[in-house]
C-alpha positions in Angstrom: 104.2 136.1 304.0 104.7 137.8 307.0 102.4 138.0 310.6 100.6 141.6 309.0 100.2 139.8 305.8 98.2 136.3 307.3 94.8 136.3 306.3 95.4 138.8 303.2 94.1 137.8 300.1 94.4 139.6 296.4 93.8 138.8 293.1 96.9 139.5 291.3 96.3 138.6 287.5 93.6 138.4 285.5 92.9 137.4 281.5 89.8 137.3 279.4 88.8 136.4 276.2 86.1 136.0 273.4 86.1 133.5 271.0 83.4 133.6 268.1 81.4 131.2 268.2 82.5 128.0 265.8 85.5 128.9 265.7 86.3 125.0 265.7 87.8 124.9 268.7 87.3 123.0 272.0 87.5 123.8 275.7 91.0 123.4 276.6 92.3 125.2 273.5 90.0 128.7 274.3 90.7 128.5 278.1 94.7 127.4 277.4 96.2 130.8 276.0 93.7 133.0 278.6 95.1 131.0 282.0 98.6 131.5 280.8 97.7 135.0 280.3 96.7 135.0 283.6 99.3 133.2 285.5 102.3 135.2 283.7 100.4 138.6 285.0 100.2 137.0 288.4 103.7 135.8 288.1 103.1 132.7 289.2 103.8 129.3 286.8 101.7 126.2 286.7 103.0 124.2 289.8 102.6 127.7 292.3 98.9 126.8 291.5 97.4 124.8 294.7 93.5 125.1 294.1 91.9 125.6 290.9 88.4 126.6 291.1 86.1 126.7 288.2 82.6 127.8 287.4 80.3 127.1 284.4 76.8 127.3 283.2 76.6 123.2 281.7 72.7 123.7 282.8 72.0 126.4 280.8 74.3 125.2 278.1 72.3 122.2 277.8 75.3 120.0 278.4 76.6 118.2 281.1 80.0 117.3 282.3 81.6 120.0 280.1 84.1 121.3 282.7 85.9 117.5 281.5 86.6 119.2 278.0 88.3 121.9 279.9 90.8 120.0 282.1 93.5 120.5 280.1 93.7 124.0 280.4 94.5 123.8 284.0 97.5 122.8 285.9 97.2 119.6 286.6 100.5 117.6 287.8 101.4 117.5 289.9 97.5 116.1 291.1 95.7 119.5 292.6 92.3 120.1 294.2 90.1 121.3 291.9 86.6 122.2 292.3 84.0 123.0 289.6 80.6 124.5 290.3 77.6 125.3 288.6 77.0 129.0 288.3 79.0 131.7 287.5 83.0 132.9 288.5 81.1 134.9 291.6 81.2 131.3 293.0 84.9 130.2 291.7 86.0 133.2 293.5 84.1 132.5 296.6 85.0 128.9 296.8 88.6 129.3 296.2 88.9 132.4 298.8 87.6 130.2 301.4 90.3 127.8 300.4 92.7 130.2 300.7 91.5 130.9 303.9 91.4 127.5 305.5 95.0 127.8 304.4 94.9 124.6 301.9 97.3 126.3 299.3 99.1 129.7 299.3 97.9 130.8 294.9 94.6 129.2 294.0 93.1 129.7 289.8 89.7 130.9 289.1 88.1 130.2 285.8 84.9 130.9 284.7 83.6 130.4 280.9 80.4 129.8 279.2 79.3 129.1 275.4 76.2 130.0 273.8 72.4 128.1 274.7 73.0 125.0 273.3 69.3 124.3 273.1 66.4 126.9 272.5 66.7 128.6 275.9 62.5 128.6 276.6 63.3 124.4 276.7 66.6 125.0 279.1 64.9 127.5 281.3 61.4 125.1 281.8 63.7 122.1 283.0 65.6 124.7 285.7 62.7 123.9 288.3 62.7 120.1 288.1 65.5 118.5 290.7 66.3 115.6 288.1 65.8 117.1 285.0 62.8 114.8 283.8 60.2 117.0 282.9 59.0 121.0 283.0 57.6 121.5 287.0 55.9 124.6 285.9 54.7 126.6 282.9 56.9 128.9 280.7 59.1 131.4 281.9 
């Protein structure tokens, strides 16, 4: 990197994929083939990787610590931050740029990925108001 290029930031590979749904398989194995995908375009391997940010909808899912399922998808030794968030990749992306820019690591990994409502999504979506999760705040969507 040179003095013109400090502060510059791109996204150099990208990968997506859809998987039907019950397929039979997990996390890791969906996510696996697509961030390889990715990191080959990018031409970058597994250990350039300083950051990994991630991004999931576990509340909407109506699952909780599903990003665990995932882990081994991502690089992962030698031991790399690695934030996850709720939401969608908007936020990865965010989170991982200002990582970048706070100069942490020089190639950071975004990843967002979803599945389908686990739960009827009127039940999800009256829980989304209440802090812990206990009981609907409000009436129906």
């Amino acid at each position: 990197m040179t003095e013109d290029d400090a502060g510059a930031i791109a996204v150099v590979g990208a990968a997506h994929a859809v998987a039907p749904i019950g397929d039979g398989r997990n996390d890791a194995e969906l996510l696996a083939p697509v961030v390889d995908r990715a990191l080959t375009e990018a031409g970058l391997g597994r250990d350039d990787v300083g950051v990994v940010c991630t991004a999931g909808s576990e509340f909407l899912n109506g699952q909780v610590g599903t990003v665990m399922g995932a882990f081994d998808a991502f690089p992962g030794w030698p031991p790399r931050t690695h934030a996850h968030l709720e939401g969608d990749g908007a936020f990865a992306l965010h989170e991982a740029w200002i990582r970048l820019l706070a100069g942490e690591a020089e190639a950071a990994l975004v990843c967002a990925y979803s599945r389908p409502l686990a739960d009827e999504p009127r039940r999800v979506l009256d829980l989304q108001l209440d802090p812990y999760v206990v009981a609907p705040l409000a009436p129906r969507p």
